[in-house]
Legacy VTK file of the C-alpha trace (Angstrom):
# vtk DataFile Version 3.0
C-alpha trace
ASCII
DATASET POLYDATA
POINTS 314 float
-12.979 10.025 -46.559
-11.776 6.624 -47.602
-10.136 4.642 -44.359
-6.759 2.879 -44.762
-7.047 -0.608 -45.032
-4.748 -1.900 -41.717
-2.900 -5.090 -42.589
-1.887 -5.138 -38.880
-5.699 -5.930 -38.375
-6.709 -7.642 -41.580
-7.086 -11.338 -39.538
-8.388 -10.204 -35.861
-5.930 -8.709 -32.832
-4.108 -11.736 -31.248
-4.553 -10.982 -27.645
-0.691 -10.881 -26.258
-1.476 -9.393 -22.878
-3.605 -11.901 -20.246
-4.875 -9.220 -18.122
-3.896 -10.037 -14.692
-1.281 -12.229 -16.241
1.401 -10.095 -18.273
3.611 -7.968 -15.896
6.349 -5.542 -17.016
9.425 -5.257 -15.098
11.922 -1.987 -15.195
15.359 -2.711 -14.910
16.476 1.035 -15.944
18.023 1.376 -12.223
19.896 -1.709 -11.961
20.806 -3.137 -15.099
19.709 0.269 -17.381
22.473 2.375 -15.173
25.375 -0.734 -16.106
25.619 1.284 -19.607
28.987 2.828 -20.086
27.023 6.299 -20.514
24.915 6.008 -17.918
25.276 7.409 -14.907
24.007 6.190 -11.259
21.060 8.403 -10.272
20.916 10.261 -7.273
18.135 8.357 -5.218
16.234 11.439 -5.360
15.905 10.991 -9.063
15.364 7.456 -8.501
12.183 7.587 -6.351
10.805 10.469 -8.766
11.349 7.819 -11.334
9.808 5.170 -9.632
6.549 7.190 -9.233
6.587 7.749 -12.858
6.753 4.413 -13.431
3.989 3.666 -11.239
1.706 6.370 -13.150
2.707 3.816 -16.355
1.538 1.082 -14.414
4.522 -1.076 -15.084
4.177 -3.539 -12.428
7.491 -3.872 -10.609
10.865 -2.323 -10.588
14.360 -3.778 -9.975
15.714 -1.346 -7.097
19.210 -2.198 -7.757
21.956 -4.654 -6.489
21.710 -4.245 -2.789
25.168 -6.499 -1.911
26.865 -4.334 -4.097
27.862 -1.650 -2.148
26.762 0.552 1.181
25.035 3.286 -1.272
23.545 0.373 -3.427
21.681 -1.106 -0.206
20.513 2.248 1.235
19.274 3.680 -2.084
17.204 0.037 -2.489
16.055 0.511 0.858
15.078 4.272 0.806
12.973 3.239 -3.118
11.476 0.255 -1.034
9.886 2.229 1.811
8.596 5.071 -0.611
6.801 2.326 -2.332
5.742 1.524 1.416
5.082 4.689 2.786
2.725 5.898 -0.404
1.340 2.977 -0.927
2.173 2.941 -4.635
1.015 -0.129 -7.133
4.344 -0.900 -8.266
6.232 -3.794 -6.659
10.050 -3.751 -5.994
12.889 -6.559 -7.039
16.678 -6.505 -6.390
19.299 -8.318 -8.080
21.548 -10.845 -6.092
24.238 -13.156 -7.053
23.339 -16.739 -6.478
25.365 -16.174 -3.142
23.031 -16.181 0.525
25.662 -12.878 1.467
23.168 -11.014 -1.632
19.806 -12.664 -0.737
21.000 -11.549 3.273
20.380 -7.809 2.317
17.005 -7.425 0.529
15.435 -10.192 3.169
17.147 -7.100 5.528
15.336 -4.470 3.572
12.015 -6.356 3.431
11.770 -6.806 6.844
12.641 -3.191 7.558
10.105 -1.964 5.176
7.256 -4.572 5.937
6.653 -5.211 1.783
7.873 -8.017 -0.203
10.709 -8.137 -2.361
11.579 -10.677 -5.077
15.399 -12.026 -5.275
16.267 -12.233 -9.188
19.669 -14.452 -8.373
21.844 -15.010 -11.404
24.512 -16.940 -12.552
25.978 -17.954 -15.692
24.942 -20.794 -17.512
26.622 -20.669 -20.853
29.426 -23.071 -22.326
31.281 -19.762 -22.952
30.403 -18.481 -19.292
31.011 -21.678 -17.575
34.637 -21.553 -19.637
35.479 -17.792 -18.254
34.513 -18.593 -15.172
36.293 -22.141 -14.608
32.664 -23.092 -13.015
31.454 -26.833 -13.545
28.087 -27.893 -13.587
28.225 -29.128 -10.154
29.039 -25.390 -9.065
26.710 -23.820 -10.165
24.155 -25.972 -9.295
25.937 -26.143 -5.842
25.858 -22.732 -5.254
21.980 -22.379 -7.170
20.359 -24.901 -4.765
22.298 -22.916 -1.726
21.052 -19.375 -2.278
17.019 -20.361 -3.179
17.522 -22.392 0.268
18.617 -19.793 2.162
15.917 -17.432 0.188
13.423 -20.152 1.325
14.699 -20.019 4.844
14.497 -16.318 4.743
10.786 -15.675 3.599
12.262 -14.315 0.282
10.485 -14.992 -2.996
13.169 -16.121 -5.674
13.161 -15.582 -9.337
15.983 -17.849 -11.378
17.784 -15.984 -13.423
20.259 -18.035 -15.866
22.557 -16.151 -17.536
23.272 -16.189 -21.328
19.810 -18.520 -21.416
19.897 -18.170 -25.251
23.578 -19.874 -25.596
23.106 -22.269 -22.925
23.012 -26.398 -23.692
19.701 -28.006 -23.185
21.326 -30.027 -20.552
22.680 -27.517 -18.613
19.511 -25.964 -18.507
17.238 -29.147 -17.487
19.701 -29.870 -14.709
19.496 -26.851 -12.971
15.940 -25.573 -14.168
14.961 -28.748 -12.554
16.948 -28.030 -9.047
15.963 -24.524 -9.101
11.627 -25.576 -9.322
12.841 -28.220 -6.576
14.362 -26.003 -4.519
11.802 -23.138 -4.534
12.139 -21.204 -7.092
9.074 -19.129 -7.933
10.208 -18.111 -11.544
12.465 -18.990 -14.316
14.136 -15.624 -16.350
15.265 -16.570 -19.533
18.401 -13.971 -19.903
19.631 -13.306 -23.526
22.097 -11.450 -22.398
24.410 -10.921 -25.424
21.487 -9.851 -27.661
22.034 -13.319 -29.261
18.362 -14.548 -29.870
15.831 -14.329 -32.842
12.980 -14.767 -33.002
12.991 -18.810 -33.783
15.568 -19.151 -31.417
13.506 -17.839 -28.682
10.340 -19.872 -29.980
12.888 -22.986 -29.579
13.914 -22.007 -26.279
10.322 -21.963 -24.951
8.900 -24.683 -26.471
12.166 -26.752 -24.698
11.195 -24.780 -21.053
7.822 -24.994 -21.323
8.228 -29.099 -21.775
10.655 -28.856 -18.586
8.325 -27.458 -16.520
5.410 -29.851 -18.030
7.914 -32.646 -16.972
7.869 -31.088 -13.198
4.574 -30.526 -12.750
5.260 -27.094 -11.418
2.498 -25.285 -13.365
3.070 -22.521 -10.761
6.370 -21.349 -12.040
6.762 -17.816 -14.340
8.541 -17.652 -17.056
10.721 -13.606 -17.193
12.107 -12.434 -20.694
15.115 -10.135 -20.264
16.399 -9.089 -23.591
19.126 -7.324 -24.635
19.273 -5.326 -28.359
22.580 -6.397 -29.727
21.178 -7.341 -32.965
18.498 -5.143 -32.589
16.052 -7.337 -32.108
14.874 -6.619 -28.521
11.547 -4.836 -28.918
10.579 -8.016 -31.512
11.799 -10.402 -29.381
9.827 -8.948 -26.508
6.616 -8.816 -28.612
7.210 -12.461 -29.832
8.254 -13.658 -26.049
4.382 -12.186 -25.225
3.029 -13.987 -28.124
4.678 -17.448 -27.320
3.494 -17.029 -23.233
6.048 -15.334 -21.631
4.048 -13.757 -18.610
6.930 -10.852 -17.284
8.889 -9.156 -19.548
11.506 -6.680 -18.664
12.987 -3.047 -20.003
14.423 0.145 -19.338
13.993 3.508 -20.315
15.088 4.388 -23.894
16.514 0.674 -23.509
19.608 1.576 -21.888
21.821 -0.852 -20.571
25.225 -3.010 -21.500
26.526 -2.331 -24.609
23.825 -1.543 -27.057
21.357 -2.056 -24.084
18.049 -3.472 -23.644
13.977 -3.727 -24.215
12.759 -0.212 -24.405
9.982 -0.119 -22.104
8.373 3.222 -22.987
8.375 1.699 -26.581
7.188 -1.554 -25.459
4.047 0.215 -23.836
3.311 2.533 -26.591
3.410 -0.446 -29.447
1.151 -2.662 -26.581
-1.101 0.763 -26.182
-1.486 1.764 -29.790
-2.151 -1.825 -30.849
-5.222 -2.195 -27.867
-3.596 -5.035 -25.903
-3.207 -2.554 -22.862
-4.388 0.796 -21.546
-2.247 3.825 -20.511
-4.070 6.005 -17.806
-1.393 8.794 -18.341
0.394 8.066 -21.949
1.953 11.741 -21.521
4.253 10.019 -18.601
5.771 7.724 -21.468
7.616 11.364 -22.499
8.192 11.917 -18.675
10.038 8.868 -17.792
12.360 9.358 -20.694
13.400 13.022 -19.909
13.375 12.264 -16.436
15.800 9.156 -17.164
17.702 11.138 -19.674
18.573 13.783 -17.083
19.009 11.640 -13.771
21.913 9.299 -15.992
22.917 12.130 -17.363
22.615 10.804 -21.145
24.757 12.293 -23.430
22.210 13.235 -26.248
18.931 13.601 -23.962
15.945 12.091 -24.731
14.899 10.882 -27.336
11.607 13.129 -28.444
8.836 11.262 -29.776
4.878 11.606 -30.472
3.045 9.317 -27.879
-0.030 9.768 -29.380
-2.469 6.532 -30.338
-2.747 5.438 -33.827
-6.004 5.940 -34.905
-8.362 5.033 -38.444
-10.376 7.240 -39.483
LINES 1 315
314 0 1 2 3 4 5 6 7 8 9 10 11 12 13 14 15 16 17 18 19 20 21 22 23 24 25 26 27 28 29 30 31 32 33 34 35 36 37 38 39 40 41 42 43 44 45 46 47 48 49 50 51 52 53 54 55 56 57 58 59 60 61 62 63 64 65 66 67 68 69 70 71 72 73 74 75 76 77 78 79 80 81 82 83 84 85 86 87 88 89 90 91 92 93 94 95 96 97 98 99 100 101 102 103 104 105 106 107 108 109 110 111 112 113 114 115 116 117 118 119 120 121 122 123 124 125 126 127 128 129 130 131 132 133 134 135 136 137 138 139 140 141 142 143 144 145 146 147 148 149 150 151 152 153 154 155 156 157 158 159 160 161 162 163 164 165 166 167 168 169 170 171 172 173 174 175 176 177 178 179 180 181 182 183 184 185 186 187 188 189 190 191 192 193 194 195 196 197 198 199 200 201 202 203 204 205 206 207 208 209 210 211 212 213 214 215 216 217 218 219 220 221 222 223 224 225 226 227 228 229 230 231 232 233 234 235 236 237 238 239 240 241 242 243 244 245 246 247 248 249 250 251 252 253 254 255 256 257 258 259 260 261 262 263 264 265 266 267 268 269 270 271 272 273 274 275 276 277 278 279 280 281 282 283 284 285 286 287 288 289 290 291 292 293 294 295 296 297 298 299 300 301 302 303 304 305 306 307 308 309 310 311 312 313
């Protein structure tokens, strides 16, 4: 039997996952359940997710917005201590405004469940954001530098998150990149949060952060891609974010999320698997955490079915 000749091959694999570097981060229960179709899980369906993705080996999940609301904070507590109590691999995150009353609540829930969780704070950083929101540059870097102090203060590892990275003016971003690494900040997320990005845009955009962080000397700081699909370029983007360094990436199940949603993570992991840059213990879960998605947000269409199966030459 003659073998196909595979182009994707034809010059060597690129290596786009640093083992022990490149983490993957599911946002299916905070920002994946913000779709207009989506449902919020019960938190039963929630933990049964979680352990899902833990059999995936995705390597931390965003629990959810605790400041949000009374069920928000004891749903992110009760995921939190089942990661605790069975000891699972997976790591948790919440989402906070760039406010110490949303950092207060998950340095609360890591206390109460004796495991670390990482503060993604956000705030908007676009020309178009700073416009709806009548915020100045001084804000925001007011009340940026105020919330990773308080996170400091608090024991609480903080992630950056600037929102609507991909719009944002260079010099917003090296002003408060710069008072974020300062400050404390443990990570920068690069949000493009309208699905704006392509691929050269995003090369730009790191080439211009990587020189900011050169500039600080804070070799320490991570670098998170959250992508959203609106031009349907998430899964590239993602792909290309690996390529150009990008050491976290985040996704959610089937990609839901705002408007036409987000990184597909089961897709993300089966391109990574069937191209050898990772390895899936269980690939059958890929199937699982869809269906199990599907049903706890109750998705209108189910979901999607698809062969998980690696691509193999013969």
């Amino acid at each position: 039997m003659t073998a196909a000749f595979d182009w994707n091959r034809a010059e060597g694999a690129i290596q786009l996952v640093k083992p022990g570097v490149t983490t993957f981060q599911d946002e299916t229960l905070r920002d994946g359940i913000q779709s207009p179709s989506a449902n919020d899980p019960v938190v039963e369906d929630k933990i049964e997710l979680i352990h899902i993705m833990d059999r995936l080996r995705i390597d931390l999940v965003n629990v959810g917005l605790p400041a949000a609301s009374v069920r928000n904070r004891e749903d992110s507590l009760r995921a939190c201590r089942e990661i605790a109590d069975c000891k699972l691999r997976i790591r948790p995150v919440a989402a906070a405004r760039t406010m110490a009353s949303d950092i207060g609540p998950i340095a609360d829930i890591a206390q109460k469940t004796g495991i670390p969780v990482v503060a993604y704070a956000f705030i908007g950083t676009s020309e178009i954001r700073k416009l709806a929101e009548s915020w100045d540059i001084d804000l925001i870097v007011k009340r940026s530098v105020e919330a990773i102090d308080f996170a400091v203060k608090e024991g609480v590892e903080i992630a950056y998150v600037t929102e609507d990275t991909t719009r944002a003016n260079p010099a917003t971003l090296r002003i408060l990149w710069k008072a974020a690494i300062e400050h404390g900040a443990s990570r920068l997320c690069l949000a493009d949060t309208v699905g704006y990005a392509t691929p050269d845009g995003l090369r730009n955009l790191l080439e211009f952060t990587r020189g900011l962080i050169a500039e600080t000397g804070a070799s320490h700081v991570g670098l998170d891609w959250h992508g959203h699909n609106d031009r349907g370029l998430a899964l590239a983007n993602a792909l290309w974010a690996l390529e150009l360094g990008v050491d976290r990436i985040h996704g959610t199940a089937m990609g839901i999320g705002e408007r036409t949603g987000n990184v597909a993570m089961e897709m993300l992991l089966y391109n990574l698997w069937a191209w050898g840059q990772i390895e899936l213990a269980d690939p059958s879960a890929l199937q699982a955490y869809c269906d199990v998605t599907a049903r706890a947000v109750k998705w209108p269409d189910g979901a999607p079915q698809r062969t998980f199966s690696r691509v193999t030459l013969e």
